[in-house]
C-alpha positions in Angstrom: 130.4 132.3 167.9 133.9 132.6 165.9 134.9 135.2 163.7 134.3 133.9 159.7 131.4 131.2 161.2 129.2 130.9 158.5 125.6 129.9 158.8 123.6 129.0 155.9 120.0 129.1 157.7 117.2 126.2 156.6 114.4 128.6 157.0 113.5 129.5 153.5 110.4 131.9 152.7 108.4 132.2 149.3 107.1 136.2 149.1 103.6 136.5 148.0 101.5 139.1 146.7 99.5 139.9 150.1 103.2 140.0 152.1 104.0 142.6 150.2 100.6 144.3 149.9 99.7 144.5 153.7 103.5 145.5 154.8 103.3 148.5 152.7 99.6 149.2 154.0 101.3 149.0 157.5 104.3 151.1 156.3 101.7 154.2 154.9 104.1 153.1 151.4 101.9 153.8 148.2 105.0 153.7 146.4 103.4 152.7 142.8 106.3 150.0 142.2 104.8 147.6 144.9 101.1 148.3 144.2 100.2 149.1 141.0 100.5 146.6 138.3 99.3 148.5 135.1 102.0 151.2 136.3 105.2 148.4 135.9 104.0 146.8 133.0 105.5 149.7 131.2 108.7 149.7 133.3 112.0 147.5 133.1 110.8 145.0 135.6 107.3 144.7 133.8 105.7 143.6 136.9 105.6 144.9 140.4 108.0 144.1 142.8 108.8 143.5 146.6 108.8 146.7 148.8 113.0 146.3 149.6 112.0 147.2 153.5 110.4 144.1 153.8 113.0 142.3 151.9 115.1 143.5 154.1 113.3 142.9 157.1 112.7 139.2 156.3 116.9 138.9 155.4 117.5 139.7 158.8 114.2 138.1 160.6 115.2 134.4 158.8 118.9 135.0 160.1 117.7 135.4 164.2 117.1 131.8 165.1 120.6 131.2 164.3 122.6 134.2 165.2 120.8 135.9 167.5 118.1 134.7 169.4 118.0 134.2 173.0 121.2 136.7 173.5 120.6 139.5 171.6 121.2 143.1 174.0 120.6 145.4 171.4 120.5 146.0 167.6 122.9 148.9 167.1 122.7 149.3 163.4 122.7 148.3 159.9 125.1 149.7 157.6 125.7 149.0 153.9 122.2 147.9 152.9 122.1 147.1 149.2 119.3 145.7 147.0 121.1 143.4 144.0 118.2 142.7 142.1 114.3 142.3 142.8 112.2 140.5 144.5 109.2 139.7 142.7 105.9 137.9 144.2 106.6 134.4 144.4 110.4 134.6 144.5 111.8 132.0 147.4 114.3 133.7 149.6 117.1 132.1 151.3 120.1 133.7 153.4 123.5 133.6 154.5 125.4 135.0 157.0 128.7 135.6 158.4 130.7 137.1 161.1 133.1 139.9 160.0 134.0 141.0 163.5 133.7 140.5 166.9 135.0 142.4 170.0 134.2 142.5 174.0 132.0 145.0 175.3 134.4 147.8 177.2 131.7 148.8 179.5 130.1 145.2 180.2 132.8 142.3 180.1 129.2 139.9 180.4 128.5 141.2 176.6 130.3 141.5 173.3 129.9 143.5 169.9 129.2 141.2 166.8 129.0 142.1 163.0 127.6 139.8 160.7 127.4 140.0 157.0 123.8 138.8 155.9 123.1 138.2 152.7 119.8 136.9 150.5 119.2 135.1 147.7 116.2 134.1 145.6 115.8 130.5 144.0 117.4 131.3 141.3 120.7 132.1 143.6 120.6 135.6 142.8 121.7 137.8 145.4 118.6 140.1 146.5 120.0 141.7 149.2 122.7 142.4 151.6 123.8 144.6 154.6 126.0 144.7 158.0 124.3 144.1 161.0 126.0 145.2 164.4 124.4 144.4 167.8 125.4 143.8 171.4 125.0 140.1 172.6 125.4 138.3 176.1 128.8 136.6 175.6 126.4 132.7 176.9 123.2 132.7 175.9 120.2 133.4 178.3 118.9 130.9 180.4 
């Protein structure tokens, strides 16, 4: 991995209505913006739309197979997590992510600190999402 690496991942995921349904079932989220659709008719958005946990949850879940998986230590945080614009059932997401820093670990020379800056779109390019992701990976991969 190399600091600025950009990696524009091929998994692509369309949101439908039950995605969003069941992960705020699982979340105890009766928020009425991702359930009830009389409710948003009369707001802004006129429709409901995506619970942003999960859209944030599926930003960083699509950007694993390339970043992280298979030498991922830990997940120390997420910081500046911002929602751009709506998802909406049906919308097609699609991220990109970078990496805005990277440092050894002090305490393990085997492992180092990386940042990335993930970011997610819909099909209309629209960014959706975005945050900074820090977490602790072996410097080689596992295995």
């Amino acid at each position: 991995m190399t600091l600025g690496q950009v990696f524009h991942h091929p998994i692509r995921r369309t949101v439908t209505e039950a995605d969003n349904v069941l992960f705020c079932a699982m979340t105890h989220n009766p928020a009425l913006q991702y359930l009830d659709e009389e409710y948003m008719k009369g707001t802004p958005f006129g429709q409901r739309i995506v619970n942003p946990a999960f859209t944030l949850g599926l930003m960083v879940g699509i950007s694993v197979g390339d970043t992280t998986l298979g030498s991922e230590v830990a997940n120390l945080g997420w910081d500046e997590v911002r929602f751009a614009h709506p998802l909406f059932h049906g919308d097609t997401v699609h991220v990109v992510s970078e990496v805005i820093e990277l440092r050894a670990s002090r305490s393990h020379p085997d492992q180092g600190i990386v940042t990335f800056l993930h970011k997610a779109f819909n099909q209309k390019d629209e960014l959706v999402a975005a945050c900074k992701r820090c977490c602790v990976q072996m410097r080689k991969p596992a295995g």
